[in-house]
C-alpha positions in Angstrom: 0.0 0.0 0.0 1.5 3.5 -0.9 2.2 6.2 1.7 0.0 9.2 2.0 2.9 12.3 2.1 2.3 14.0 5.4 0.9 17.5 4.6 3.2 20.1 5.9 2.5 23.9 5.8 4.7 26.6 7.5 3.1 29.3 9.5 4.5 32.4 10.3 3.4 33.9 13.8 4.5 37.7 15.4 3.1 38.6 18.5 3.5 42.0 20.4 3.0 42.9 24.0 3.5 45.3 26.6 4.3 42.6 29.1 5.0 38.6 28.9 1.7 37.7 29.7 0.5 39.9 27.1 3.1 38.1 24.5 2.1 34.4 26.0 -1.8 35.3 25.7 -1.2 36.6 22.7 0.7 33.3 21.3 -2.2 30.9 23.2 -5.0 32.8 21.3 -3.1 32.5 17.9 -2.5 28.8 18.3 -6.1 28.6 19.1 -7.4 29.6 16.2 -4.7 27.6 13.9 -5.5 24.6 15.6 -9.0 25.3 14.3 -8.0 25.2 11.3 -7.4 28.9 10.5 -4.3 29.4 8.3 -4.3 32.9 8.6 -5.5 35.5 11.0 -5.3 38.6 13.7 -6.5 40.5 17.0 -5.1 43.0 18.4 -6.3 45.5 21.5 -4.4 48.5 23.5 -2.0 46.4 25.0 -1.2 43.1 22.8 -2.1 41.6 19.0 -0.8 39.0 17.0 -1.2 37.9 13.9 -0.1 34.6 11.5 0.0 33.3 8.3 0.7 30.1 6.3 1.7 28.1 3.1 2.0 25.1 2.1 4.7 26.7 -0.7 7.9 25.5 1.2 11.1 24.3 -1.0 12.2 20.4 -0.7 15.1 21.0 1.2 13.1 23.3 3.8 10.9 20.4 4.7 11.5 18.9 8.0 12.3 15.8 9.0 
């Protein structure tokens, strides 16, 4: 039987913050939504915001392990 290739896609996540908490909520609310399947998003509010983006455009050589 022939192995499926495992899908692979990059994402690209920056997250700003006055304080750590602000960058770790930040980082928890953006992994949220990818693990939702979101491949691109944002929020942002007076003290934090994040946002990511992803492809699935990633040369051979770049692919991990």
């Amino acid at each position: 039987m022939a192995r499926k290739k495992p899908l692979v896609r990059r994402f690209t996540i920056t997250v700003r913050g006055k304080t750590e908490t602000d960058l770790e909520s930040s980082w928890a609310e953006a992994n949220r939504l990818i693990k939702e399947g979101y491949l691109s998003g944002g929020n942002r509010n007076e003290s934090s915001g994040f946002y990511f983006d992803s492809t699935d455009q990633i040369p051979k050589g770049e692919v991990p392990a």
